[in-house]
C-alpha positions as YAML, in Angstrom:
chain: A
units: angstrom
residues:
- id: 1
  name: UNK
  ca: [-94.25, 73.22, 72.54]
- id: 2
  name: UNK
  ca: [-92.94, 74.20, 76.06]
- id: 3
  name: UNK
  ca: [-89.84, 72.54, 75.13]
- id: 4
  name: UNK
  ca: [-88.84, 74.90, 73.34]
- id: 5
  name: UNK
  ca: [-86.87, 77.47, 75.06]
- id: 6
  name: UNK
  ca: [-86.94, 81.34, 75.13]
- id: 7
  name: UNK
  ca: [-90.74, 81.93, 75.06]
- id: 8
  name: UNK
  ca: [-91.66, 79.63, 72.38]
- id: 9
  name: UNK
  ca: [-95.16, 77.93, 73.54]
- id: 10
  name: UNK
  ca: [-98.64, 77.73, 72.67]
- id: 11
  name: UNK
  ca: [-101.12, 80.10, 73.95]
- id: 12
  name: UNK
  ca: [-102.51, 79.67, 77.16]
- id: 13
  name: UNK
  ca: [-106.58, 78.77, 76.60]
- id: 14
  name: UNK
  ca: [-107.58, 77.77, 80.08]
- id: 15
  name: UNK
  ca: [-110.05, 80.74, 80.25]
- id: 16
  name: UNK
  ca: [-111.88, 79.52, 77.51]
- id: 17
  name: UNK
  ca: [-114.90, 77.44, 78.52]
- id: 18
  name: UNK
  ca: [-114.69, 73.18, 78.69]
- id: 19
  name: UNK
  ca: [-115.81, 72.67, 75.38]
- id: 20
  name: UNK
  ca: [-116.80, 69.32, 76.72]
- id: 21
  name: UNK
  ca: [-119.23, 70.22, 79.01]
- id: 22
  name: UNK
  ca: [-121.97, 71.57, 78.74]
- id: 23
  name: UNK
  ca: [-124.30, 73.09, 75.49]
- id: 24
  name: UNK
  ca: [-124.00, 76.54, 76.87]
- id: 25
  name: UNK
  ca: [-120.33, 76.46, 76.78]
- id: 26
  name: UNK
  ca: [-121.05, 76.20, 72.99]
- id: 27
  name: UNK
  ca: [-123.19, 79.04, 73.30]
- id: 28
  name: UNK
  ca: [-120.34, 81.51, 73.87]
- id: 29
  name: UNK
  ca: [-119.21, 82.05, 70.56]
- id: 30
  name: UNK
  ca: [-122.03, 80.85, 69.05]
- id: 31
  name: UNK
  ca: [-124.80, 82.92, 66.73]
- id: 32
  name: UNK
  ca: [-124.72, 86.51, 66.85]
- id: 33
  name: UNK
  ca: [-121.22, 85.85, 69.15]
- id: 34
  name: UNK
  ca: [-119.17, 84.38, 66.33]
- id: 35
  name: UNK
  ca: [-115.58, 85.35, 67.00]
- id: 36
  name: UNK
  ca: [-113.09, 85.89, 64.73]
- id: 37
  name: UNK
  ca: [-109.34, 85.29, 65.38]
- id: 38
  name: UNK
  ca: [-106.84, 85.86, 62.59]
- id: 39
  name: UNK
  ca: [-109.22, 85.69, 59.77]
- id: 40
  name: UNK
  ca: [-111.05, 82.58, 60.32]
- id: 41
  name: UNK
  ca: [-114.13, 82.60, 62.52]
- id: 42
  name: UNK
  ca: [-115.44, 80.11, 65.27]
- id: 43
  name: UNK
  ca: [-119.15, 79.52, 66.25]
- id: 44
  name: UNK
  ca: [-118.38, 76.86, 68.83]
- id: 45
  name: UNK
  ca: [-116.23, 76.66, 71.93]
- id: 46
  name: UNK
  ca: [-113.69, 73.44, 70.58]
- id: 47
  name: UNK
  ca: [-113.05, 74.94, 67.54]
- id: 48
  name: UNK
  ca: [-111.78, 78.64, 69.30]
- id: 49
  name: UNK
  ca: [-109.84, 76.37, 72.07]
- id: 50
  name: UNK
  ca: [-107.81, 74.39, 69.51]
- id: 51
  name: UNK
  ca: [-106.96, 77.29, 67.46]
- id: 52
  name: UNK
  ca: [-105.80, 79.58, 70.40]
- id: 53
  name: UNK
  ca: [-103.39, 77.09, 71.76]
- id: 54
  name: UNK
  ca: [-102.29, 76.47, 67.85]
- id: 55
  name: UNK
  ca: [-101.27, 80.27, 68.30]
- id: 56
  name: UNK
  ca: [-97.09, 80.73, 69.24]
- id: 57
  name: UNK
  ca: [-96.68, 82.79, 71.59]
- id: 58
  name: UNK
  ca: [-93.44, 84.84, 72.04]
- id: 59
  name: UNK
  ca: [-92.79, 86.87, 74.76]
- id: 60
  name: UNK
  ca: [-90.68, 88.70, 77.12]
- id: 61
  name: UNK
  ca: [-87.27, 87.15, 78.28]
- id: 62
  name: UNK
  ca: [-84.57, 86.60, 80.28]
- id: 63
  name: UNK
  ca: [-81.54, 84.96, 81.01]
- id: 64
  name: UNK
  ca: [-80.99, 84.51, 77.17]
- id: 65
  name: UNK
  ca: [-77.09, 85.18, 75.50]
- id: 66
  name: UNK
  ca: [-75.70, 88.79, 76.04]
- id: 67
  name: UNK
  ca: [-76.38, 91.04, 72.92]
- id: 68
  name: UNK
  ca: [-72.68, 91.60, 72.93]
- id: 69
  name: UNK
  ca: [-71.48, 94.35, 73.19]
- id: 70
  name: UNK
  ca: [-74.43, 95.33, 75.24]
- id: 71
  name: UNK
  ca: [-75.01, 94.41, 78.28]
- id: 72
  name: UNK
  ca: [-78.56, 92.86, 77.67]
- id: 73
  name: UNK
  ca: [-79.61, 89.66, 78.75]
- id: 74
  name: UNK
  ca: [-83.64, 90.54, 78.97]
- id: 75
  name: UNK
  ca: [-86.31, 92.32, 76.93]
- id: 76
  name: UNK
  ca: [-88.17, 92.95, 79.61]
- id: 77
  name: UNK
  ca: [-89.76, 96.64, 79.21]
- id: 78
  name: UNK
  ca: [-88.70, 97.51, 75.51]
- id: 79
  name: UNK
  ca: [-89.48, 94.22, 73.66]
- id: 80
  name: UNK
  ca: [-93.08, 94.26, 73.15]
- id: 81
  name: UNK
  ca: [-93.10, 95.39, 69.62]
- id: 82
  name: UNK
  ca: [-90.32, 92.92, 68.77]
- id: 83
  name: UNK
  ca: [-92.55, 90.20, 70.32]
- id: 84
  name: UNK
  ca: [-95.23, 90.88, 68.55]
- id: 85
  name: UNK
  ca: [-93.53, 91.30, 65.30]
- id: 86
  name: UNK
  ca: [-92.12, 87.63, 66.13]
- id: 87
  name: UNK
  ca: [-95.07, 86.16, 66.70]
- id: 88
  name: UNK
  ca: [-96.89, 87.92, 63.54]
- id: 89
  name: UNK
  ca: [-94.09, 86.66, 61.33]
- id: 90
  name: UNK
  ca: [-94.10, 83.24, 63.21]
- id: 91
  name: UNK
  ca: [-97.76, 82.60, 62.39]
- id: 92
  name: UNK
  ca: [-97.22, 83.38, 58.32]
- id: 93
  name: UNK
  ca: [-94.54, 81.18, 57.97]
- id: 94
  name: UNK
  ca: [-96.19, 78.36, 59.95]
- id: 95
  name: UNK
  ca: [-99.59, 79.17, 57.71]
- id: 96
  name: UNK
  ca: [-97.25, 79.23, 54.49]
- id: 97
  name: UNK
  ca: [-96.19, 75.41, 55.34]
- id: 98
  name: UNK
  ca: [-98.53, 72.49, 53.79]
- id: 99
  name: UNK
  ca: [-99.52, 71.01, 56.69]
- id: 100
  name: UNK
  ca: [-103.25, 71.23, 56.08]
- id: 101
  name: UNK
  ca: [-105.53, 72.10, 53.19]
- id: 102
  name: UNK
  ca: [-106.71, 75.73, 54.86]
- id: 103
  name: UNK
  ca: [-102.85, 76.40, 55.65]
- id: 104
  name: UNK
  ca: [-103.99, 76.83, 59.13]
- id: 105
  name: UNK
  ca: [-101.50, 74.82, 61.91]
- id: 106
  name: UNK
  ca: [-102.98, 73.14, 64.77]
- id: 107
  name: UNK
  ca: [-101.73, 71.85, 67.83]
- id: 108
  name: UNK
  ca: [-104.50, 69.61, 69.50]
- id: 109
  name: UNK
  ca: [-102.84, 67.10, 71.03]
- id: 110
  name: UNK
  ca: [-99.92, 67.68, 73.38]
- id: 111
  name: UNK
  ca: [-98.40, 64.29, 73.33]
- id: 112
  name: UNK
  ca: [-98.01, 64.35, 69.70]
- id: 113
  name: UNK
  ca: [-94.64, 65.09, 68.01]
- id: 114
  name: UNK
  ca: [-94.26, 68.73, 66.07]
- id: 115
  name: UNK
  ca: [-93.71, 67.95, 62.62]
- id: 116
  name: UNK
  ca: [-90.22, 68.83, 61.23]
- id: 117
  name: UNK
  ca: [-91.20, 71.52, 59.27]
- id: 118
  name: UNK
  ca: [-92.96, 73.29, 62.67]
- id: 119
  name: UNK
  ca: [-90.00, 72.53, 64.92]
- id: 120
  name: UNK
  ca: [-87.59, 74.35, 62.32]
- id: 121
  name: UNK
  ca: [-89.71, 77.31, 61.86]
- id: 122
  name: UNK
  ca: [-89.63, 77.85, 65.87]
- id: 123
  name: UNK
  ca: [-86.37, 77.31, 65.90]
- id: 124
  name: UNK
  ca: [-85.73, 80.31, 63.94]
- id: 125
  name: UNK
  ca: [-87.31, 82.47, 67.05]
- id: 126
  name: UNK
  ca: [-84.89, 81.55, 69.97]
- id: 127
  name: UNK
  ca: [-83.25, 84.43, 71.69]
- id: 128
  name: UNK
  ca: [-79.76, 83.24, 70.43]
- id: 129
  name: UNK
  ca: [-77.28, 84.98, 68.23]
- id: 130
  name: UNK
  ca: [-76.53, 81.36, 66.34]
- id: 131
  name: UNK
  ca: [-76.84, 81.83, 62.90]
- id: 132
  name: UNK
  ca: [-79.66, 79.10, 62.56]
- id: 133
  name: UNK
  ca: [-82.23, 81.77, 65.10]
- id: 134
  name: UNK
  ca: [-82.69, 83.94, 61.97]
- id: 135
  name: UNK
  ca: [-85.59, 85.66, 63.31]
- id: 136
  name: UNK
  ca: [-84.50, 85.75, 67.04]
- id: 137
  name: UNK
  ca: [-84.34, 89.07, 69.17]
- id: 138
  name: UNK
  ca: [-80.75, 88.87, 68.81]
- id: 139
  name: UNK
  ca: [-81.24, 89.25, 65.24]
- id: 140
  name: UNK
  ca: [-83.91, 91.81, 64.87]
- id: 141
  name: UNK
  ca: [-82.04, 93.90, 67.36]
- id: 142
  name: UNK
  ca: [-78.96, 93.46, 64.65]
- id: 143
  name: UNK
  ca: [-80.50, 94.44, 61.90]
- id: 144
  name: UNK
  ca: [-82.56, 97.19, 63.85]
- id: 145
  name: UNK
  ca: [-79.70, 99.10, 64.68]
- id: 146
  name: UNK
  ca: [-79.27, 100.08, 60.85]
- id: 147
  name: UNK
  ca: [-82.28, 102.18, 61.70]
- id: 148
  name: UNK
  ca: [-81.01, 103.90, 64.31]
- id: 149
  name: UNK
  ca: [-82.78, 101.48, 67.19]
- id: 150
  name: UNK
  ca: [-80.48, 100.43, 69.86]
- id: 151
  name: UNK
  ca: [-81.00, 97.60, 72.10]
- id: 152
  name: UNK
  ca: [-83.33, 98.78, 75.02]
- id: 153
  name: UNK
  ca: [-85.29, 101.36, 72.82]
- id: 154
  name: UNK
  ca: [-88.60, 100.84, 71.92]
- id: 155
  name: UNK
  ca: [-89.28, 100.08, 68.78]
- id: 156
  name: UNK
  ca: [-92.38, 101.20, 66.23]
- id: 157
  name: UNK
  ca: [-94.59, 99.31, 64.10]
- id: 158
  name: UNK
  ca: [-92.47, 100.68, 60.88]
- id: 159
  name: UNK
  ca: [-89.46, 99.98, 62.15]
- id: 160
  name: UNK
  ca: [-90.26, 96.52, 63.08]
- id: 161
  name: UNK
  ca: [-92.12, 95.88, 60.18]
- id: 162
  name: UNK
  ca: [-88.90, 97.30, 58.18]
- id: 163
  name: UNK
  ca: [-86.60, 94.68, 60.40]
- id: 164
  name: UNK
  ca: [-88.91, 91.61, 59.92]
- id: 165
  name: UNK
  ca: [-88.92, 92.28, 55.47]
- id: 166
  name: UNK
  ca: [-85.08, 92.57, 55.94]
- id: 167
  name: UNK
  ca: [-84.48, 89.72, 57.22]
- id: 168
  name: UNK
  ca: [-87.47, 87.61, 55.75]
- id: 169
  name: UNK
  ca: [-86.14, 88.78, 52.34]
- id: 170
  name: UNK
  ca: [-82.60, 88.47, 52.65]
- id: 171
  name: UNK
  ca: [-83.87, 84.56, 53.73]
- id: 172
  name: UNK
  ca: [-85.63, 84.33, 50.50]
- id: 173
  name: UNK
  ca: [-83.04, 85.34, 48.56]
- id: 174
  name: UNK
  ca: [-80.66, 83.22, 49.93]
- id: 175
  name: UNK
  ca: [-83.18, 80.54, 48.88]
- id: 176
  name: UNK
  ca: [-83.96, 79.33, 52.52]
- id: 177
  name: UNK
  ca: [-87.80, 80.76, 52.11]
- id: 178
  name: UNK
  ca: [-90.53, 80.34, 50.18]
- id: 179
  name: UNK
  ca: [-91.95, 84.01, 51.38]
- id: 180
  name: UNK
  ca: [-91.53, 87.57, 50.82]
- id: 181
  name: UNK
  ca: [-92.25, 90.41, 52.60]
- id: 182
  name: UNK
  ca: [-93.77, 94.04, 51.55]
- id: 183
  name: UNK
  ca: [-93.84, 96.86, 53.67]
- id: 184
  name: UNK
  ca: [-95.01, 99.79, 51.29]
- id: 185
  name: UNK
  ca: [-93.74, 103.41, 51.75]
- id: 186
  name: UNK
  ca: [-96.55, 105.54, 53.09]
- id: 187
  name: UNK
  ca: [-99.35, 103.15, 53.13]
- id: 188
  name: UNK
  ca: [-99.42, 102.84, 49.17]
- id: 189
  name: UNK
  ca: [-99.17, 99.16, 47.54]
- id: 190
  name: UNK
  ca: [-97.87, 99.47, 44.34]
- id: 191
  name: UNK
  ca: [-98.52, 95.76, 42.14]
- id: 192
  name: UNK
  ca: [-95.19, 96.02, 39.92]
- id: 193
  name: UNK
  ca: [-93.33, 96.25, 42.63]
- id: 194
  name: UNK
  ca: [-95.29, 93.08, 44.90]
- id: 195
  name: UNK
  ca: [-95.12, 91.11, 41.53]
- id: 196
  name: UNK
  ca: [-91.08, 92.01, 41.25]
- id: 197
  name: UNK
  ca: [-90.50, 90.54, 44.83]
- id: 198
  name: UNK
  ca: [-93.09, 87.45, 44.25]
- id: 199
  name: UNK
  ca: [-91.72, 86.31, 40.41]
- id: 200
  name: UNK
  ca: [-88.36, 84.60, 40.15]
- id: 201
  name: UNK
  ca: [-86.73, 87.05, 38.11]
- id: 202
  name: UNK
  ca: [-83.37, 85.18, 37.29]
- id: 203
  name: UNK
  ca: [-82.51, 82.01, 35.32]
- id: 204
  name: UNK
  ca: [-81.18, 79.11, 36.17]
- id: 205
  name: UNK
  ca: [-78.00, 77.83, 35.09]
- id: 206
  name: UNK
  ca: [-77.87, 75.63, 32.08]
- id: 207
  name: UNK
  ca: [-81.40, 76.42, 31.39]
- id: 208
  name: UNK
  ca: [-82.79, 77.78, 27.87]
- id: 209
  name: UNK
  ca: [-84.71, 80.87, 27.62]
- id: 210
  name: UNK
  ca: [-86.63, 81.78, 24.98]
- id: 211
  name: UNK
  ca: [-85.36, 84.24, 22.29]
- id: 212
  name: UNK
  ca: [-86.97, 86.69, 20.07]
- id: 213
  name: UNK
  ca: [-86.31, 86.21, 16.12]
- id: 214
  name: UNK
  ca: [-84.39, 88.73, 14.48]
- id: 215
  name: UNK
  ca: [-86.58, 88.87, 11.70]
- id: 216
  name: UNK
  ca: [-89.62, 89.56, 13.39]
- id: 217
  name: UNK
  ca: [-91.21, 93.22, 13.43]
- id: 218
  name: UNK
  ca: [-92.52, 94.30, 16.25]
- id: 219
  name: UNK
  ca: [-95.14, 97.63, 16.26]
- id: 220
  name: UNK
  ca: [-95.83, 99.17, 19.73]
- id: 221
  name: UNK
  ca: [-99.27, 99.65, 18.62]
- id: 222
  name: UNK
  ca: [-100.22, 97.05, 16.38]
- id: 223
  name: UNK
  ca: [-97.81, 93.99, 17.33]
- id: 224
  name: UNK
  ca: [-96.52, 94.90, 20.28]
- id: 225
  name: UNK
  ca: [-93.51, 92.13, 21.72]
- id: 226
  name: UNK
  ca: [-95.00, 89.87, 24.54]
- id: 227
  name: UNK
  ca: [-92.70, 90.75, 26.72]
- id: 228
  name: UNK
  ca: [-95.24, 91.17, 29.48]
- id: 229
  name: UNK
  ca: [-97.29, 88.80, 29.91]
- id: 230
  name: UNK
  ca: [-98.35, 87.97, 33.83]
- id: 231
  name: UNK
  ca: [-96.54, 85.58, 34.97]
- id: 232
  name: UNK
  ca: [-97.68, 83.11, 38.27]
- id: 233
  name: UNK
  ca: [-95.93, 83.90, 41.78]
- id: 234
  name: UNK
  ca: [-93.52, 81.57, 43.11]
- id: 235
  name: UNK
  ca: [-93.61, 83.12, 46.20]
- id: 236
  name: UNK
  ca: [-95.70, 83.87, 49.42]
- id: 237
  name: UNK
  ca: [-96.52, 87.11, 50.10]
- id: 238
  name: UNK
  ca: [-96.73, 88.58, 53.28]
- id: 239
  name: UNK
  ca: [-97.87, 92.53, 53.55]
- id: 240
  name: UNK
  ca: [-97.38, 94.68, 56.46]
- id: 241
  name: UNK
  ca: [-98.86, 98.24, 56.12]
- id: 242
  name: UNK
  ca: [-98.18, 100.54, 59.18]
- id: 243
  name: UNK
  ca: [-100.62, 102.95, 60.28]
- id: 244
  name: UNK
  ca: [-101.75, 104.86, 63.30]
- id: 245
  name: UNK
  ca: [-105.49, 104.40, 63.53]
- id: 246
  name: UNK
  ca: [-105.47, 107.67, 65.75]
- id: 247
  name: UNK
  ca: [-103.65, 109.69, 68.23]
- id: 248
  name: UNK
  ca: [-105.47, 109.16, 71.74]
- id: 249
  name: UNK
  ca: [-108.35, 106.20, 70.49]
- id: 250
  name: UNK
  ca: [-109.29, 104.80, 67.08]
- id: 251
  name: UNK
  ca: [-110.58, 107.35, 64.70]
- id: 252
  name: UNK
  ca: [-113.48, 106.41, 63.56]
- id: 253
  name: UNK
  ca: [-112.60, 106.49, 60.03]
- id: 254
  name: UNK
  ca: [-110.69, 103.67, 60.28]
- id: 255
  name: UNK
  ca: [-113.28, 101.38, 62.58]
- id: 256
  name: UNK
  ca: [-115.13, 99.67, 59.45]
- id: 257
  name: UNK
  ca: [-111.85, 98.59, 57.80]
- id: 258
  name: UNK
  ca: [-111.09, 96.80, 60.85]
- id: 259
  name: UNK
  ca: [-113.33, 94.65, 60.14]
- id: 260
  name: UNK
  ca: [-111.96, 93.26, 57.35]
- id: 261
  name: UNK
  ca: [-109.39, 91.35, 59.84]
- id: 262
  name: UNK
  ca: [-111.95, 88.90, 59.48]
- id: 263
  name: UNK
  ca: [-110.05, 88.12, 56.03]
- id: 264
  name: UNK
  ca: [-108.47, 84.31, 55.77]
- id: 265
  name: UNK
  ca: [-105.71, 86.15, 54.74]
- id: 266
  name: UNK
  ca: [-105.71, 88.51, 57.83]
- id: 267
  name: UNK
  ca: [-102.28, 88.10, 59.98]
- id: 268
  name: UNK
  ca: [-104.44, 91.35, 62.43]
- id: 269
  name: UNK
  ca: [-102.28, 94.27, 63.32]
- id: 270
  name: UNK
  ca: [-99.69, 95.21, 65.84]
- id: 271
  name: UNK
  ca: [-100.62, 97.48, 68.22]
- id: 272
  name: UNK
  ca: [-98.62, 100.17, 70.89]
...
């Protein structure tokens, strides 16, 4: 992946124990030492390699296209919660591609040619302000500034996470995603409005929908018109819920639901 300009590459893994040699490299994340990254969990050395350097990493640059009409040409310093934003967004959308059974990339072999599919999504994450980077800095800083965030401010978790739906959705819309994004007002996920964003809720052209006949009676009680019956997603969902876990160190109310990052479905948390 180091071909890939502007901070695109795997994650470095060299501190990780040969997973060749010896049993007792094995034994590092092995019994009571299971370790869990992004919701899936790894009791042997080979297996926690492969998946780390499966992980993108994006991080700070410079050098890249002036954020006109700033004077920017590096993130350095203010970036970090853009990066990691990028890279939390990067690994749903590579996890929402059916490359493998457990929607789980991995990169293994570093002579082998990235699929298609992988090469577009990172191409969507360089620091450019083409129109085919959707999710590039240049971007998120664009959109960011319609929350007050100029370029060289740092930014929050809610404000990133409100940049990254923005744009994800205004993607799906467009129909160039199969994803949507939720970032729930004060911590509270309410299901009529995840089901709005995840059901197609127009028609196609030139296609019939079904109509109700005049002559039928309908009782709210008694026959009431099946108007709502649940219908299946046809999109992705990713969910982002903000929340300081405490002001100088983790309360420890919050310590047992951090746990459940252990979840398949766990993209982890951004932290400041």
């Amino acid at each position: 992946m180091s071909q890939f300009a502007h901070g695109i590459r795997s994650f470095d893994a060299t501190s990780i124990p040969d997973p060749t040699a010896t049993s007792s490299s094995e034994e590092a994340v092995d019994g009571h030492n299971t370790t869990h990254v992004l919701g899936v969990a790894h009791s042997s050395a080979s297996s926690l390699v492969v998946h780390l350097q499966s992980i993108v990493w994006l991080t700070y640059r410079k050098d890249f296209a002036q954020m006109v009409p700033y004077n920017f040409t590096s993130d350095a310093g203010w970036g970090c919660m853009l990066r990691s934003a990028q890279m939390l967004l990067c690994e749903a959308l590579l996890r929402n591609l059916p490359i493998h059974a457990d929607r789980r990339f991995q990169w293994n072999d570093a002579s082998a040619e990235l699929p298609s599919s992988v090469v577009q999504v990172l191409r969507s994450f360089v620091d450019s302000p083409s129109t085919k980077c959707t999710f590039g800095l240049h971007r998120l800083v664009q959109v960011g500034m319609q929350y007050d965030m100029l370029p060289g401010e740092w930014y929050g978790p809610t404000t990133a996470a409100q940049v990254l739906r923005d744009l994800v959705n205004e993607q799906t819309h467009f129909g160039n995603l199969n994803l949507c994004m939720y970032v729930p007002q004060d911590g509270v996920i309410y299901t009529d409005e995840v089901n709005k964003l995840c059901i197609t809720s127009f028609v196609e052209p030139g296609v019939a929908t079904p109509s109700l006949h005049p002559s039928m009676f309908y009782d709210p009680l008694f026959n009431p018109p099946q108007v709502d019956v649940a219908a299946d997603w046809t999109h992705s969902l990713l969910i982002l819920v903000p929340l300081r876990l405490g002001l100088d160190k983790i309360n420890a109310t919050y310590i047992p639901g951090r746990h459940r990052r252990t979840c398949p479905c766990s993209h982890a948390c951004c932290q400041r």
